[in-house]
N, C-alpha and C positions, 0 to 999 in steps of 0.2 A: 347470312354470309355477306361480306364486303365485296362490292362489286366495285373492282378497281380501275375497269373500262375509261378511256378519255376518247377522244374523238379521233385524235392524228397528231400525229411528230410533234405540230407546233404547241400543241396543249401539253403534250407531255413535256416537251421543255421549255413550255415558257418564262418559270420564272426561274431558268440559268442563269445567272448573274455573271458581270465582267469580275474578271480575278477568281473566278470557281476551281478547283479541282476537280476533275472529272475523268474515271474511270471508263474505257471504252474498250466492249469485248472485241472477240473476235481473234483468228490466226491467220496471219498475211492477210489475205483479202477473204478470208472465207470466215465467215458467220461475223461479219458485222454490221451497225445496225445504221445501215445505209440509209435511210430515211431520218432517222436522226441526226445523222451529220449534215444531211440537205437542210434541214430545220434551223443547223446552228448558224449553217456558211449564210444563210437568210435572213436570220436572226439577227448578225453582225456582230455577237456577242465577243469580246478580248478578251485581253492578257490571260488565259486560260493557261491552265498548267493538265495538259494530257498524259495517262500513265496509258498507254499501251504494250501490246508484243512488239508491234510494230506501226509505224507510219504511215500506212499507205503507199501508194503511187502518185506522180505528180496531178492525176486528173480525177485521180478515186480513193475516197475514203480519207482519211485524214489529212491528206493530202492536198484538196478541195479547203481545208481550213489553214491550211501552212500558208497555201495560193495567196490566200486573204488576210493575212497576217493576224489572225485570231488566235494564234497559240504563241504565249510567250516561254513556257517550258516545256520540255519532252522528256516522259519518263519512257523509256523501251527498252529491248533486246535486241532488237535487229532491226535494222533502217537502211540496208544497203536498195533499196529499188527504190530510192525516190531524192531525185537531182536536184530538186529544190529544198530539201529539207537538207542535203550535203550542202547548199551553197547558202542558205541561212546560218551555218554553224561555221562555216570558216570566217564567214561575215561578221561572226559576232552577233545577228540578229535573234541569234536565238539558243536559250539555254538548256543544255542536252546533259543527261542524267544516264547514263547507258550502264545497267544493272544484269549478271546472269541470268537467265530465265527462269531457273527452279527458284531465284530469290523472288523477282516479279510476282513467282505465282503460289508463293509463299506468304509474301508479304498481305496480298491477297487475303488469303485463308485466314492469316492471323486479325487481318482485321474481321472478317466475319463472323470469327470466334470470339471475338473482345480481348485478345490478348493485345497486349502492348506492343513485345516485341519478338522479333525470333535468334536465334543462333546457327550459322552455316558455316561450315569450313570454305565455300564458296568466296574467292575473291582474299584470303588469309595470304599477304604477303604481295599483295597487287596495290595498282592504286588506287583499285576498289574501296581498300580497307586505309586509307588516307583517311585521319582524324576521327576515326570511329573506333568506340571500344572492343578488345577484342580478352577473349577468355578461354583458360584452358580447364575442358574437359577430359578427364582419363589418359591426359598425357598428350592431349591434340589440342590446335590451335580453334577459335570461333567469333566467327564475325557477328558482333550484334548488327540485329538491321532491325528500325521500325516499322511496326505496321502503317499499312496507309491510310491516313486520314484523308476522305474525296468526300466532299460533297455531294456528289451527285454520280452513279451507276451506269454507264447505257449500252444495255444488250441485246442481242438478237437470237433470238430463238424461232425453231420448226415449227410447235406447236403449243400453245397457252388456254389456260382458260381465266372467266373475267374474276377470279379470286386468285390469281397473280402466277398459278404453277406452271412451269415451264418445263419443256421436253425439246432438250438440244439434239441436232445430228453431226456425226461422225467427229471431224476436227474440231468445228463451232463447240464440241465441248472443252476445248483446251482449257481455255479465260473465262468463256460466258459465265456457265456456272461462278467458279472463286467470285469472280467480279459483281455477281446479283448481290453475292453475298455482302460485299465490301463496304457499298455505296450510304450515307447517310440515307440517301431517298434513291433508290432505283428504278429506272424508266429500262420498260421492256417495247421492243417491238418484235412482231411474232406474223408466221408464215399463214398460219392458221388459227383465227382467235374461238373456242368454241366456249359451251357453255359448263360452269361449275359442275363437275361432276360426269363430266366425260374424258375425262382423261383417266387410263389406266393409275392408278397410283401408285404400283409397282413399275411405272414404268417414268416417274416423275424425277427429273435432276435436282430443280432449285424448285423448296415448298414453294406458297406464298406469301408465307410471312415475309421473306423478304422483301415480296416487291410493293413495289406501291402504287406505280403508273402500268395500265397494258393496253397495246393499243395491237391494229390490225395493219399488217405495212402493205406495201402497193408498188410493181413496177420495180422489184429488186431481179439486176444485172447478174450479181455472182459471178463478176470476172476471176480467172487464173488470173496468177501472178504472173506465171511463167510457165509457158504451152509447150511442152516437151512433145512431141511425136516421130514416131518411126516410120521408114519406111517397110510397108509392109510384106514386099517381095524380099526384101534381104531377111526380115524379121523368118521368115517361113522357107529360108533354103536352108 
């Protein structure tokens, strides 16, 4: 069996190139693969074109690469919690692609499956669907959208072993999963790296064939986005 093991962040993305596309898991801030992104803002790596859910925060997660002016385009859904990425786009420094979510994580799937392209009613009559083909099924209207062609994968998972299978927890399986799938080359970083053949197999998200890189991460934060709490005396009269 292929043991897919590298050493840490910087092996697994070393050789990201400037102008890459790059797939990057994760939901708001929850299961992404924070040590990867420390590897790239280090790295110095540009003109990247990022397909995320979302953007980060100004000082976490992809956000840390906006700071640095290493992403020159943003694919996402939703990007309202992060100030610098709102004042790069009015500025014109930076080119923003803002796609429905079930199309993101579609688009996703589709490339993991080899298909081309998909069709959604999503975005039919918006300015979504500006310059893009569109087609009628059964009397309904449908957006073609391409699958995404990324170079490069990078996701965060619970638990791994070193022939590349992953086992996501709760939200972190929104994206991660679609997105192992996606990737030309997928780089995993993982909570717990054990060895081939201890992971449940029934209880496995993404085989290994897809990945290629798995490494063992260190020192992951896992901030909320947004810390909602009650007070507990009112919560209980």
């Amino acid at each position: 069996m292929i043991n897919k093991v590298v050493s840490g962040a910087e092996e697994a993305t070393n050789d990201i190139f400037d102008g890459a596309t790059i797939l990057l898991g994760g939901f708001g801030l929850c299961g992404i693969p924070e040590n990867s992104i420390t590897a790239l803002v280090a790295k110095g790596v540009k003109s990247l074109t990022c397909i995320s859910n979302n953007a980060g925060v100004d000082d976490f997660g992809i956000g840390l690469m906006l700071k640095k002016r290493l992403v020159k385009k943003m694919i996402s859904s939703y990007v309202g919690e992060n100030a610098e990425f709102e004042r790069q786009l009015l500025s014109g420094e930076l080119e923003v692609d803002l796609i429905p979510q079930g199309t993101l994580a579609t688009r996703c799937l589709a490339a993991g499956y080899g298909m081309p392209a998909i069709f959604t009613p999503a975005g039919v009559g918006t300015d979504v669907a500006e310059g893009k083909e569109i087609r009628n099924f059964n009397g309904k209207d449908y957006l073609m959208e391409y699958a995404f062609d990324a170079d490069f994968a990078i996701v965060k998972a619970w638990k791994g072993d070193t022939a590349g299978n992953l086992i996501f927890r709760s939200t972190s399986r929104n994206f991660n999963p679609l997105m192992a799938m996606a990737g030309k080359i997928t780089i995993a970083e993982v909570e717990e790296l054990l060895d081939a053949g201890q992971l449940d197999p029934d209880h496995i998200h993404t085989p290994g064939i897809y990945v290629h890189r798995i490494f063992q991460g260190k020192d992951y934060e896992k901030r909320i986005e947004q810390r909602t709490v009650r007070n507990i005396n009112q919560a209980t009269r």
